[in-house]
Phi, psi and omega in degrees: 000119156000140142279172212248110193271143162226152179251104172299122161269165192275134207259107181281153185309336221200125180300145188247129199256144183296170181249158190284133159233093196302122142081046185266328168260032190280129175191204196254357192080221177282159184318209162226156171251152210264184193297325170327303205254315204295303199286020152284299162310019200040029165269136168328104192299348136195178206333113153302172208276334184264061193253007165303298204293299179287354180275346206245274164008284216283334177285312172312303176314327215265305203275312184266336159336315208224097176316293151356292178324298184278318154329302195288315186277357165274319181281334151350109201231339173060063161251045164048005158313312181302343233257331192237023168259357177244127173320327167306307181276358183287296179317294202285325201034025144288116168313325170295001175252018169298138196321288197322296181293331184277006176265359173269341185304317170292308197299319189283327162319323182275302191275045181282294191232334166276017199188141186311307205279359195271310189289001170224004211195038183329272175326314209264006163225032183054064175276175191186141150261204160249092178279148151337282204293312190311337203254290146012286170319297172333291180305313177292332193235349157303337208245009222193011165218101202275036163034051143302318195085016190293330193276308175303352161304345197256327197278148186266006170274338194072019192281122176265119175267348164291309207295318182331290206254009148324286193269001147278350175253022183271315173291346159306312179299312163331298174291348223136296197250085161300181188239095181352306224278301204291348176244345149279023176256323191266355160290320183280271207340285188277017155254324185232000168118335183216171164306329178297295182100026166303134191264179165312272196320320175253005141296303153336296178306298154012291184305278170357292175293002194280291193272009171255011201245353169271319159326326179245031169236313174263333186062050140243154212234098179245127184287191174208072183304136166239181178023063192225111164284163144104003160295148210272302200259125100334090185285129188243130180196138179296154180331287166355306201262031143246026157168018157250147162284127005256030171334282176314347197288324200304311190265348163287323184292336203268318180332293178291313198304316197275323155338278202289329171320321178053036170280137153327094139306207126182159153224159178256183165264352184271317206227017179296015190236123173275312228261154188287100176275342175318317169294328161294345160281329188076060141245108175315310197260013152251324167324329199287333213270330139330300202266010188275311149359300223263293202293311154008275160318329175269339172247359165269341174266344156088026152337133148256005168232170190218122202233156188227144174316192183259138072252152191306292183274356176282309171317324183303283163319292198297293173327275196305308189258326185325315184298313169260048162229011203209333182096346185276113153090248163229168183131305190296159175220347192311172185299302187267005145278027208221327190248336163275347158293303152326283210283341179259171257221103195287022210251357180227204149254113180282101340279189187220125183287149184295332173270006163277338192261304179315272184304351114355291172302325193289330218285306176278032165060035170254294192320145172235155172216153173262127178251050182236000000 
């Protein structure tokens, strides 16, 4: 077979900013999500009738909640650092996907209702209300920002634009108006454990099919234990890597890595999911509800370490928030984040990326690798 020609493109010394097209990405956005997917999470299953009124709430709430919320939106001086560092608007040259304007979309809103001179002075600080096409704006272009956070490296401010749209579609979820893909996915995560919604008997089969198939690649009979209490590690890894490409290769190598460690392992079937969508919706309290699985799990098999698979935001999570949403490592105090810190093993980092374990291993000369 051929190989496959591509016209590579040439990398200019000096980025080229695209000209602008106003509302060249202007739609209905990602699917919406229906009464289905919205009330597990406990959200309106679809726009209330007052929802001008809970969306102004939920930003008040938002605002006083997150400390952050209000920062990022006051400090802003709109000095256009941000503007040719998101990929969106590099793709698109629409402009609302420059960070600062799709963080005005909120902003002009807040300061709307939030701030002196907006509630007397509207105009003269670009305040707006929230109107249909504005809520509208929201959904479509908030929903235009995959939270790398590449702007806030940039920004002299620090201005975080994931958290922005974090607490706009938390308030969209709020009204109603929700997101297909991300809430029927965190509808299976907190019921049934993975993104996927496999249940044990086919989380099990999986596994199965795992080991026989490194057994007839290699003739080492290396296992994938799931719900085996009283094992020194617990593996947390995304869904993905039980049955995408080239995902699985990934769970096949964590596989191997603990086989030559010849360390305890496990995974459950109660908790079988890394990655978090709460964040991606901007909810704290189904991010907590996700992740709670995990410490569950971790304290009925009675693990003393907690290792989390390769993903970019299952990692995100797991660093940043486990602690105070879960008790893996410190911050949280409730009782049984309080007994799961006793029980896991401080002699490690709670939690611990699987390539941190690994490289460990290379470092202290137990991995052997043939490099012929």
């Amino acid at each position: 077979m051929a190989a496959k020609e591509f016209d590579i493109p040439v990398l200019p010394t000096y980025l080229e900013i695209p000209e602008i097209n106003e509302g060249v990405m202007e739609g209905d956005g990602p699917f919406k999500s229906s009464e289905q997917f919205q009330n597990p999470l406990g959200f309106p299953g679809e726009k209330v009738d007052n929802w001008q009124e809970v969306a102004i709430e939920k930003m008040g709430e938002l605002k006083s909640k997150y400390r952050s919320v209000q920062v990022f939106l006051d400090s802003c001086v709109k000095c256009g650092a941000c503007t040719d560092k998101c990929h969106y608007f590099l793709g698109s040259s629409d402009p609302k996907n420059m960070p600062v304007a799709r963080q005005d979309l909120f902003r002009s809103v807040y300061r709307r209702h939030f701030t002196f001179a907006g509630k007397h002075f509207p105009k003269l600080v670009g305040a707006k209300e929230l109107d249909d096409e504005m809520l509208d704006d929201w959904y479509n272009y908030f929903h235009q920002c995959s939270q790398c956070r590449r702007c806030s490296v940039f920004c002299p401010y620090g201005i975080d634009t994931a958290e922005i749209s974090m607490a706009a579609r938390e308030v969209l979820d709020a009204v109603g108006v929700g997101q297909k893909y991300c809430n029927q996915i965190l509808g299976k995560a907190i019921t049934i454990g993975n993104n996927l919604g496999l249940p044990e008997p086919a989380l099990r089969d999986t596994l199965l099919d795992l080991e026989e198939e490194i057994e007839e690649e290699t003739g080492i009979a290396v296992k994938y234990p799931l719900d085996v209490k009283g094992a020194e590690i617990l593996l947390i890894t995304p869904s993905a890597d039980f049955f995408a490409e080239p995902h699985i290769d990934g769970l096949i190598g964590y596989g191997k890595v603990f086989h030559e460690d010849g360390v305890s392992w496990t995974m459950s079937s109660y908790a079988s999911e890394g990655a978090n969508f709460g964040m991606f919706i901007g909810s704290y309290d189904i991010m907590r509800k996700a992740a709670l699985r995990i410490r569950k799990a971790a304290l009925d098999l009675e693990v003393s370490r907690v290792m989390v698979g390769e993903c970019g935001h299952a990692w995100r999570v797991a660093y940043s928030f486990w602690n105070t949403l879960t008790g893996v490592g410190a911050g949280a105090t409730d009782e049984y984040a309080l007994k799961l810190q006793n029980q896991l093993d401080s002699r490690y980092p709670q939690p611990q990326h699987i390539i941190e374990y690994t490289h460990d291993l290379i470092q202290r000369g137990k991995l052997k690798f043939d490099k012929t």
